[in-house]
LOLUM-506799 format. One line per 4 residues: number of its first residue (from 1); their letters; for each residue x, y, z of C-alpha. Coordinates in pm, whole numbers, plus 32768, in hexadecimal, padded with zeros to 4 digits. Example, Ala and Ser with C-alpha at 12.3 -4.5 7.8 and 13.67 -1.06 7.14 Angstrom:
1 = as = 84CE 7E3E 830C | 8557 7F96 82CA
END
This chain:
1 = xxxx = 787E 87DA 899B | 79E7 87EA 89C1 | 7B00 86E7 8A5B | 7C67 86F2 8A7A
5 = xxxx = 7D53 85FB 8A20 | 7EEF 85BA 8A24 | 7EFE 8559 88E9 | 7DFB 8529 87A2
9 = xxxx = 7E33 8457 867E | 7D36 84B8 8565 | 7D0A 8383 847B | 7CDA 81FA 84EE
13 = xxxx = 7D9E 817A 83D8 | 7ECD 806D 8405 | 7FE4 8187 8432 | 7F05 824E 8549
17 = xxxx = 7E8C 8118 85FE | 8029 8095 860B | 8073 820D 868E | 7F65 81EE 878A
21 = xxxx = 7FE0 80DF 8807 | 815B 811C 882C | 80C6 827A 88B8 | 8004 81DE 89CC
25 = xxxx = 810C 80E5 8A40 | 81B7 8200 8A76 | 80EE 8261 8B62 | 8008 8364 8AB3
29 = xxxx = 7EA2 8339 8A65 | 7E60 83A7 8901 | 7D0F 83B5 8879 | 7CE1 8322 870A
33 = xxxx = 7BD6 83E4 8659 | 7B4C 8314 850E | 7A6A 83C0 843A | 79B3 8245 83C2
37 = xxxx = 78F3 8173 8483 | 7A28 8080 848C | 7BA1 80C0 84E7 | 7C8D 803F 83C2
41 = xxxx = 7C92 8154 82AB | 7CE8 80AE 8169 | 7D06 7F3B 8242 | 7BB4 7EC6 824B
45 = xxxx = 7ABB 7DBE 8219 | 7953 7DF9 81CE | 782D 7D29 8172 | 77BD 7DCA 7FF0
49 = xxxx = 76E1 7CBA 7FBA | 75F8 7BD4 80AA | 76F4 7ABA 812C | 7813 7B56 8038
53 = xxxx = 7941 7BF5 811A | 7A64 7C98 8071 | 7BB3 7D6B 80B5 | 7B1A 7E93 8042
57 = xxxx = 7C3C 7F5D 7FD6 | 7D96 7ECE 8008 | 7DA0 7D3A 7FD1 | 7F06 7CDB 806C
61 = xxxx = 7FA1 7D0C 818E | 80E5 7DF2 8155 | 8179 7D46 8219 | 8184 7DBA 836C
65 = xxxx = 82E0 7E00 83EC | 835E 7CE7 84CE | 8382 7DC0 8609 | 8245 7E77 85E2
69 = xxxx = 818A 7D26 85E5 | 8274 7CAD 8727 | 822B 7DDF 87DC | 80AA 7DCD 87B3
73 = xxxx = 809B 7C8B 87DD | 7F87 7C75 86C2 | 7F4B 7AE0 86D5 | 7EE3 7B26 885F
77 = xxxx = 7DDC 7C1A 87EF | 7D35 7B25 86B5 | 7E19 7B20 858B | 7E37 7A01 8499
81 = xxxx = 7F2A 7A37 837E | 7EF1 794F 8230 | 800F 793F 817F | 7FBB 787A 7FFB
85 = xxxx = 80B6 77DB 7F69 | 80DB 782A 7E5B | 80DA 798B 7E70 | 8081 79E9 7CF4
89 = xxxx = 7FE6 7942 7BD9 | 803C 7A1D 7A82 | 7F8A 7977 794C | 7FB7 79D7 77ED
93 = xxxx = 7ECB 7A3E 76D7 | 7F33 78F5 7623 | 7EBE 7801 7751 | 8008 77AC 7812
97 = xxxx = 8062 7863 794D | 816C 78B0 7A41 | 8173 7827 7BAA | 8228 78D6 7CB5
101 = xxxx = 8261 7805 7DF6 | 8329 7855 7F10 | 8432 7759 7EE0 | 8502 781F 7DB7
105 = xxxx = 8561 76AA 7D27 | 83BF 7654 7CE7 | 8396 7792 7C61 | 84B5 7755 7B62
109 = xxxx = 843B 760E 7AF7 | 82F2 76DD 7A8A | 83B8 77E2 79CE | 8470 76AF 7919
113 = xxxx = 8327 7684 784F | 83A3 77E1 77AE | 850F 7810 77A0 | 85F7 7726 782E
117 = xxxx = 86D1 783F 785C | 85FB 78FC 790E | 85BD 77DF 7A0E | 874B 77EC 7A39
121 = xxxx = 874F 795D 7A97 | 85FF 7943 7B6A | 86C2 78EC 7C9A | 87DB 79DA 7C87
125 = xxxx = 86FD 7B17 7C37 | 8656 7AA4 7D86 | 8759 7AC3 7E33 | 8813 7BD3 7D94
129 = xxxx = 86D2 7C8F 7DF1 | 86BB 7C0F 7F73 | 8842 7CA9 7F78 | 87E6 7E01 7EFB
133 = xxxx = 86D3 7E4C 7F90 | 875E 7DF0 80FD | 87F3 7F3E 80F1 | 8695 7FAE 8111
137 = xxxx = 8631 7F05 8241 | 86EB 7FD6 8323 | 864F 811F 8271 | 84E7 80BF 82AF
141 = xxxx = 84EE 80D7 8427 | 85C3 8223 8440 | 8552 8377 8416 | 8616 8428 8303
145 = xxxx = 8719 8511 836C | 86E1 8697 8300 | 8791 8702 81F9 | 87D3 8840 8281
149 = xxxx = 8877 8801 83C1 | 88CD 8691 83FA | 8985 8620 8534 | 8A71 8511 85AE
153 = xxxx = 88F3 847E 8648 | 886A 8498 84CE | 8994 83F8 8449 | 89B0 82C6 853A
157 = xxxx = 8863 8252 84ED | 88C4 822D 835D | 8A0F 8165 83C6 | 895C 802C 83C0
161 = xxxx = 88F3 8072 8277 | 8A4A 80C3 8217 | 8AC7 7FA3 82AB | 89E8 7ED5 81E6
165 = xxxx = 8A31 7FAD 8098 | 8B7B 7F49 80A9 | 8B60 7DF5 8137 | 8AA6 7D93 7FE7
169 = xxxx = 8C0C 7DD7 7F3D | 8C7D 7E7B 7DEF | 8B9F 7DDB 7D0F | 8A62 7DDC 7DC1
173 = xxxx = 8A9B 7F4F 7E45 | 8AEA 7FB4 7CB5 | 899A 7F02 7C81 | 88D9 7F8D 7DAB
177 = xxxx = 892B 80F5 7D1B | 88BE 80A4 7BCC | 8789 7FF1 7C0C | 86F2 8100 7CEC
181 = xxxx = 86DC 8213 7BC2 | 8669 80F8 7AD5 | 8506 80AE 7A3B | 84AA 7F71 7AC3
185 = xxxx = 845E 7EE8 7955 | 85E6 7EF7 792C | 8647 7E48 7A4B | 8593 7D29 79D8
189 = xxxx = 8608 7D1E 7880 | 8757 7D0E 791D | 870E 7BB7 799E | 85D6 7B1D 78DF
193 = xxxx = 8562 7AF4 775B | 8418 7A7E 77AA | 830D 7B7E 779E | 822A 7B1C 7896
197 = xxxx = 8337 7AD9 799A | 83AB 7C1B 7949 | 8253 7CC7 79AF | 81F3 7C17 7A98
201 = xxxx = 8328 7C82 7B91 | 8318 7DE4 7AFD | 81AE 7E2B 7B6E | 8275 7E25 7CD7
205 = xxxx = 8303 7F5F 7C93 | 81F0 8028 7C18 | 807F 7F67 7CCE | 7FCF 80AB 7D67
209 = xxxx = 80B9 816C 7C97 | 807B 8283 7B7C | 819C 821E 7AD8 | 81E0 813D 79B5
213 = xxxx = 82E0 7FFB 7972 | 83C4 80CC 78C3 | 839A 820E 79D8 | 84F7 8287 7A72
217 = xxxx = 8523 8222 7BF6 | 8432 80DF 7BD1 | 8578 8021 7C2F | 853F 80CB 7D9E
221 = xxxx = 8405 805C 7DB0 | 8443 7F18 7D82 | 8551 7EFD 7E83 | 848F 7FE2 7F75
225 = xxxx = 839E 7EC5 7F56 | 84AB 7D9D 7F67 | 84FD 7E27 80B3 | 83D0 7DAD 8145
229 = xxxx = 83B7 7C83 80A9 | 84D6 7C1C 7FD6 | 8444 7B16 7EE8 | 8416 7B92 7D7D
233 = xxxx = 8285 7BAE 7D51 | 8241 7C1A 7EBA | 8171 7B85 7FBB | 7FF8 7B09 7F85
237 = xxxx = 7FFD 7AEB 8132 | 7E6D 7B50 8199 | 7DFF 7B37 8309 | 7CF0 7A56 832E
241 = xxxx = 7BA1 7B30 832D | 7C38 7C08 8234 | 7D08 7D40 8244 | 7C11 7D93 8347
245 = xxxx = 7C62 7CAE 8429 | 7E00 7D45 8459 | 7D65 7E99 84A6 | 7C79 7E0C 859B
249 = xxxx = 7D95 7D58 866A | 7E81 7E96 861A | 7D37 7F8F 86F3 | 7D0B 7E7D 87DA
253 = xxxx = 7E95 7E79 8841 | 7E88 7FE7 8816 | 7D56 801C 891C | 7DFE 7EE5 89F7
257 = xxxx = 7F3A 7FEC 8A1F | 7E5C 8103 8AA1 | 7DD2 8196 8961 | 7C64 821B 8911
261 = xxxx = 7BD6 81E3 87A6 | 7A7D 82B4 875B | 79E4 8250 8611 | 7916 833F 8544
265 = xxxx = 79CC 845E 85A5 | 7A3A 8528 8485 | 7B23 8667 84EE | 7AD6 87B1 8431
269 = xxxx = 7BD4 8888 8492 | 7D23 8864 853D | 7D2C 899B 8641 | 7E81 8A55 8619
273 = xxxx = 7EE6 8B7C 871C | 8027 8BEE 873F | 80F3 8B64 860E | 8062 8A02 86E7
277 = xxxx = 7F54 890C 86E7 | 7E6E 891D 87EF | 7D56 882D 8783 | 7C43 87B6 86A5
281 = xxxx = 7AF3 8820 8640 | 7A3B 86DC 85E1 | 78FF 86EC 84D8 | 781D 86EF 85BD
285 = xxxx = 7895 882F 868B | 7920 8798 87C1 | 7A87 882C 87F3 | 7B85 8750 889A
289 = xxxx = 7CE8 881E 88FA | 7E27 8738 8929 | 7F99 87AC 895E | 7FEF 86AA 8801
293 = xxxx = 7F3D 8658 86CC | 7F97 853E 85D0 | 7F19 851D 848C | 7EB5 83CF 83E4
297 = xxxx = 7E4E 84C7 82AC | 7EF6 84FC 8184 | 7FED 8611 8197 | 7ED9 86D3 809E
301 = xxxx = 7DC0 869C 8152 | 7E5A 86DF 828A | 7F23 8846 8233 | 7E2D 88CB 814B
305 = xxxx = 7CEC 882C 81AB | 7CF9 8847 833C | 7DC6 8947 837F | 7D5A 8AA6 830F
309 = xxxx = 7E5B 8B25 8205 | 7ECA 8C60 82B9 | 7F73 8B8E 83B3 | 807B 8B09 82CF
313 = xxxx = 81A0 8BBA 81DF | 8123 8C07 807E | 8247 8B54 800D | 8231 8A3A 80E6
317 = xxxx = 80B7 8A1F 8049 | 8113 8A31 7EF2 | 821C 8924 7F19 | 810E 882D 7FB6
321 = xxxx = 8009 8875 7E7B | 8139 881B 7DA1 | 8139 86CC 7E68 | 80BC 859A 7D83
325 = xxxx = 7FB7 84CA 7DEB | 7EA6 84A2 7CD8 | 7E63 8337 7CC0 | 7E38 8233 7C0B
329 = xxxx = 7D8D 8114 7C9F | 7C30 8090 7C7F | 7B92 7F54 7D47 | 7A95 7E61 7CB4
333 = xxxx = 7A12 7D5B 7DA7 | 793E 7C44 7D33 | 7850 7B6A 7DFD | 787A 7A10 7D11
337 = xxxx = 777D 78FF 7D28 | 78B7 782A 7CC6 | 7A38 77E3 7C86 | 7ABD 789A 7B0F
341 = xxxx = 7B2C 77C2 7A3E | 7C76 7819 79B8 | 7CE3 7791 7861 | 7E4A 777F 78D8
345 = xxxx = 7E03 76A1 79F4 | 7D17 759B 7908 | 7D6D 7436 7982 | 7E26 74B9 7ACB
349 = xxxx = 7DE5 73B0 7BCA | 7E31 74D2 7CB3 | 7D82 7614 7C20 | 7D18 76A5 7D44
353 = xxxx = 7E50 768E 7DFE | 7ED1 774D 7CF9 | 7DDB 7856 7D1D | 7DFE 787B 7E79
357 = xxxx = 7F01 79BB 7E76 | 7F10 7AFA 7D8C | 7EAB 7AB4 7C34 | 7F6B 7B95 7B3E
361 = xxxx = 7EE2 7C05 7A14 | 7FD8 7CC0 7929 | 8076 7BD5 7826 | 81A0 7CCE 77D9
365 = xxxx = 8247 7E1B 780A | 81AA 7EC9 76DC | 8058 7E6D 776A | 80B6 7F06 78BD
369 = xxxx = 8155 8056 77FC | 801B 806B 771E | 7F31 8074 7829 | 7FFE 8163 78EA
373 = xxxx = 801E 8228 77A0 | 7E62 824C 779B | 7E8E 82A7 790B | 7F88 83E4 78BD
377 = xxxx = 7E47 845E 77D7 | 7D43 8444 78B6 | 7CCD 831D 7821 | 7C8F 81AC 78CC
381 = xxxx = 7D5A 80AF 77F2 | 7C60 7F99 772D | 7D67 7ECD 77C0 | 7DA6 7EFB 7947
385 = xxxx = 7EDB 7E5F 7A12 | 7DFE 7D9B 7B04 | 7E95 7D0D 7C63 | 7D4A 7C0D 7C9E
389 = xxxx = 7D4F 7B1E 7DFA | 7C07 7A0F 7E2A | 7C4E 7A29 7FA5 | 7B43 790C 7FD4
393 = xxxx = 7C16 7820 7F3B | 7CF0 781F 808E | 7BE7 78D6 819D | 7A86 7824 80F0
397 = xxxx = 79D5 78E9 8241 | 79A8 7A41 8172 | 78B6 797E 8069 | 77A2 78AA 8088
401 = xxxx = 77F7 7723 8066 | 7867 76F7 7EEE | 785C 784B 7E6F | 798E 7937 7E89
405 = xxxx = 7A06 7AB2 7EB3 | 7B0A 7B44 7D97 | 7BB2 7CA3 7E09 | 7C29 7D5B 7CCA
409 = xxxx = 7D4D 7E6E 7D0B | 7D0B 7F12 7B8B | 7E01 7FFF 7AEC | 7E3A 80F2 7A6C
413 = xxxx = 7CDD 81A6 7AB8 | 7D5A 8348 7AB0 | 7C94 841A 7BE2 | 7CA6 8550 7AD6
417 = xxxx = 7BC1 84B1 79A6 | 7C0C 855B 7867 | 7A8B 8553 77F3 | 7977 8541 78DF
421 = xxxx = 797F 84A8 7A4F | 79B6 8368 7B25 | 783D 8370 7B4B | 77F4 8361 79FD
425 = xxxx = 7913 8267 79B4 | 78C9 817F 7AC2 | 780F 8039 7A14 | 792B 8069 7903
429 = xxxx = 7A1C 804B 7A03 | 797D 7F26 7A88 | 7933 7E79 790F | 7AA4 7EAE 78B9
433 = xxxx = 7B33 7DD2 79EF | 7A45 7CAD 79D5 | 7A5B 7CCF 784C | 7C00 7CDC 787D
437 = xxxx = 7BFF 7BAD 7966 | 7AD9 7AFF 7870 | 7BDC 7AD1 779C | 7CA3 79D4 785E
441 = xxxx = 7B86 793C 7940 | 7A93 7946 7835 | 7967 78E6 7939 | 79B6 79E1 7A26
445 = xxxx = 7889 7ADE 79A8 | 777B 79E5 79C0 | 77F4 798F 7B1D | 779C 7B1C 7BAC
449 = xxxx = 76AC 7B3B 7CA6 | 7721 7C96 7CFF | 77FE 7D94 7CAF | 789F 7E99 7D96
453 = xxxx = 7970 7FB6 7CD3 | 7A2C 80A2 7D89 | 7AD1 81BF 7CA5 | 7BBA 82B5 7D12
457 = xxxx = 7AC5 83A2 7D47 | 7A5E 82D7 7E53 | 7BA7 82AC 7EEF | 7B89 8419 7F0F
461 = xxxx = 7A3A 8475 7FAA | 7A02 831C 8072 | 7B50 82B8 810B | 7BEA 8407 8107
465 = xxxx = 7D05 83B7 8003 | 7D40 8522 7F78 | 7D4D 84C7 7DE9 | 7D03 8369 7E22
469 = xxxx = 7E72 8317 7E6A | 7E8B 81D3 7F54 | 7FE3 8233 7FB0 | 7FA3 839A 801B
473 = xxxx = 807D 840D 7F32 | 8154 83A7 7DE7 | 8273 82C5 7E2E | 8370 8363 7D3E
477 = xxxx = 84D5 83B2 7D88 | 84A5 853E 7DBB | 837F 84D1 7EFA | 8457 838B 7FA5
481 = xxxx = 84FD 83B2 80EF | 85A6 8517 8113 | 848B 8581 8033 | 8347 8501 80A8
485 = xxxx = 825A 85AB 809F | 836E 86CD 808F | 84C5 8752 80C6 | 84F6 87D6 8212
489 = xxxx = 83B6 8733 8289 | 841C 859D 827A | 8422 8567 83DC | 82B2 8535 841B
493 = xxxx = 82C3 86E3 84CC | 8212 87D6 83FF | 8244 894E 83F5 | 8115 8970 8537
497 = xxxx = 81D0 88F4 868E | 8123 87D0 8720 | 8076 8775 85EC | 8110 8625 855B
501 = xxxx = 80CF 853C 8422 | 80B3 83C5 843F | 8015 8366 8315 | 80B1 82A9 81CA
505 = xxxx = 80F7 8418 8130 | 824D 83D1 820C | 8372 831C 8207 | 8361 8209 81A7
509 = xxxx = 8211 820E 814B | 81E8 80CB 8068 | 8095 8035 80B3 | 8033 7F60 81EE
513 = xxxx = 8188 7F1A 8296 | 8153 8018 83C6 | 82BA 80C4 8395 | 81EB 821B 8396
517 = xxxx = 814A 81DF 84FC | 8255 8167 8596 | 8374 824E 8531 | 82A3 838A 854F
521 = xxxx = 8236 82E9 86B0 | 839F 830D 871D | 83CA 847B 86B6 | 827A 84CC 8767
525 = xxxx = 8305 843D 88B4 | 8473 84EB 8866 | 83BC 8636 8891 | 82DB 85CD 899E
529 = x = 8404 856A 8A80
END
């Protein structure tokens, strides 16, 4: 069986469902080819245990960019945002806690209970941090100019980012330089003496990350990340339904605009004739030829796992092995027949308010480094950085009346295990979490009805994640903008005409804000006209 199409998009996550739709309200008809039995990639909910629904993967919701959820018009086609206020609770091995609200004068009161000075400086870092990383907002919805032969078109679209640069004036700019190169761990030494403070806003810069505290070019991270969503700790926004529930509205704009989404259709082979792309063989051995394909892959899987290696440079190949993206993130969901009981919150009239947004666990920077350190020797720390949400708290639907669902983002869980395999090592995985949170909602293991653990491993051979990384690729300063996933190849082209990538392994590439989609959805239509 064979078909032809204009254009195919091979992967139904956020990034290829956003192209698809910019695509067809341009007129074309792409098909969207997703190997699962559900569009959404790593953006999911599924039910892993009777009446128990969970974000599967990812637990927050990027956030989208502004204009991407204007164009789509996502609350027409079902989407609910939550948005918990307040957006972290952070509690300490020694029963007190942090409290980050919105409003940066709450959340200062809270720090008060640790350093009075640090409640002074709470507002100002907020704000110094808004400032610096405005010069990033510009960057995330333009394709990065080529190095090699940039134009007076290349160079207008940075003048608003120049503009802003300088607009942020001689202290802020000095700043802006320095921070970028920084670990993240410094940056908040700069401003804060309390440990836990001091974790708590460096885990921005390096969640999803295999990179420590103390790792060069953190500082980037963290203001790549500010750029999205400028307060300190990040958001804790979740669609109602679950992550799920945003991909759903993102096919259902994406089919109202003309485009055609076919589940459980895994592509095999890209077809390459010519130097060009001329279509896809799908697992099952139907060819489909189309004048454009766009890959919602990894840059790996797609260059050295679809497309035969004789159809690319041998240097060009060896540069893309050299490309980082061996993870380390693990999920543990739990099915709870009840609410934790955290020792920090004893006597809280409002507990579960608290609750309702990202729970931080990772009482100071040394903890963070340490359990990057285990990490760097193929080892899973006794003593994981968790990012934990208890979505029921503020969408009750994904439980059963009085019982609740906790999604665990663990790390730092290596894909490449020194000794043995993620097999072997999954239960241990799973003990360590529940025995790491255990210690500050001592109830929390005798509240399990079932356990979900998802290793990198997993990552890998289920959701298509080449070494488990949920950002398609590091996010260190030598793979960011000009140089993601490489030099010479950052504007979403690769070296086969008409074959395109869409996916997070591009600029800018930082988890579920849609900047991939979009921006390579522009260059696809550049060449089509």
């Amino acid at each position: 069986m064979a078909g032809t199409r204009d254009i195919v998009i091979i992967g139904g996550g956020h990034n290829g469902l956003i192209a698809a739709y910019y695509l067809a309200r341009a007129g074309y008809r792409p098909l969207v080819l997703e190997r699962r039995a559900v569009a959404g990639g790593a953006a999911i909910t599924d039910e892993f245990h009777p009446g128990f629904k969970v974000s599967t993967l990812a637990h927050a919701a990027g956030p989208l960019r502004p204009d991407i959820v204007r164009d789509l018009d996502l609350a027409k086609h079902g989407l609910r945002m939550i948005n918990p206020d307040p957006r972290l609770f952070a509690p300490a091995p020694d029963g007190r806690a942090l409290v980050f609200h919105d409003d940066p004068a709450r959340t200062a009161e809270s720090i008060g209970g640790h350093s009075k000075k640090d409640a002074e400086k709470y507002p100002r870092f907020a704000e110094t941090l808004r400032r610096l990383s405005s010069v990033f907002n510009h960057l995330l919805t333009v394709t990065p100019p080529p190095l090699d032969r940039t134009g007076i078109g290349d160079l207008l679209t940075l003048l608003p980012a120049g503009r802003s640069l300088k607009g942020l004036g001689k202290k802020d700019m000095f700043n802006f330089f320095r921070w970028a190169p920084m670990a993240v761990a410094d940056i908040a030494a700069e401003f804060f003496e309390t440990e836990l403070l001091r974790a708590a806003i460096a885990a921005r810069g390096i969640y999803g990350a295999f990179l420590g505290p103390w790792s060069a070019g953190t500082g980037t991270i963290l203001m790549l990340r500010a750029a999205a969503d400028p307060h300190p700790v990040g958001t804790s926004a979740v669609p109602q339904g679950g992550l799920g529930a945003l991909t759903q509205a993102l096919a259902a704009a994406a089919k109202a605009a003309g485009a055609e989404i076919r589940t459980g259709a895994g592509v095999a082979r890209i077809l390459v004739k010519g130097g060009a792309a001329t279509g896809v063989v799908l697992e099952s051995g139907e060819e489909i030829t189309a004048k454009t394909i766009v890959s919602n892959a990894d840059p790996k899987r797609t260059l050295l796992g679809l497309v035969e290696p004789m159809q690319l440079e041998p240097d060009f190949v060896q540069k893309l092995r050299n490309y980082r993206s061996n993870g380390v993130s693990a999920k543990v969901n739990l099915a709870l027949g009840g609410l934790p009981a955290f020792t920090a919150l004893k006597g809280a009239a409002d507990g579960a308010k608290l609750l309702a947004g990202r729970i931080h666990i990772g009482p100071e920077i040394d903890y963070l480094e340490r359990a990057y350190d285990a990490s760097k020797y193929g080892e899973m720390s006794e003593h994981p950085y968790l990012d934990v949400t208890i979505p029921t708290l503020s969408d009750p639907g994904l439980a059963p009346a009085g019982k609740h669902v906790m999604s665990i983002h663990a790390q730092y869980a290596p894909y490449r295990l020194k000794g043995g395999d993620w097999n072997a090592r999954r239960e241990a995985l799973g003990d360590t979490v529940v025995k790491t949170l255990t210690a500050y909602a001592p109830n929390l293991k005798d509240l399990i009805l079932k356990g979900e653990v998802l290793t990198p491993a997993d990552l890998e051979t289920t959701y298509g994640l080449t070494g488990g990384h949920i950002f398609h690729g590091e996010l260190a300063l030598d793979q960011l903008f000009t140089m993601r996933p490489l030099i010479g190849w950052a504007r979403y082209r690769t070296p086969i005409r008409n074959l395109y990538l869409c996916g997070s392994g591009t600029h800018p590439g930082n988890g579920l804000t849609g900047g991939s989609g979009a921006n390579a959805a522009k260059e696809i239509l550049k060449d089509l006209r």
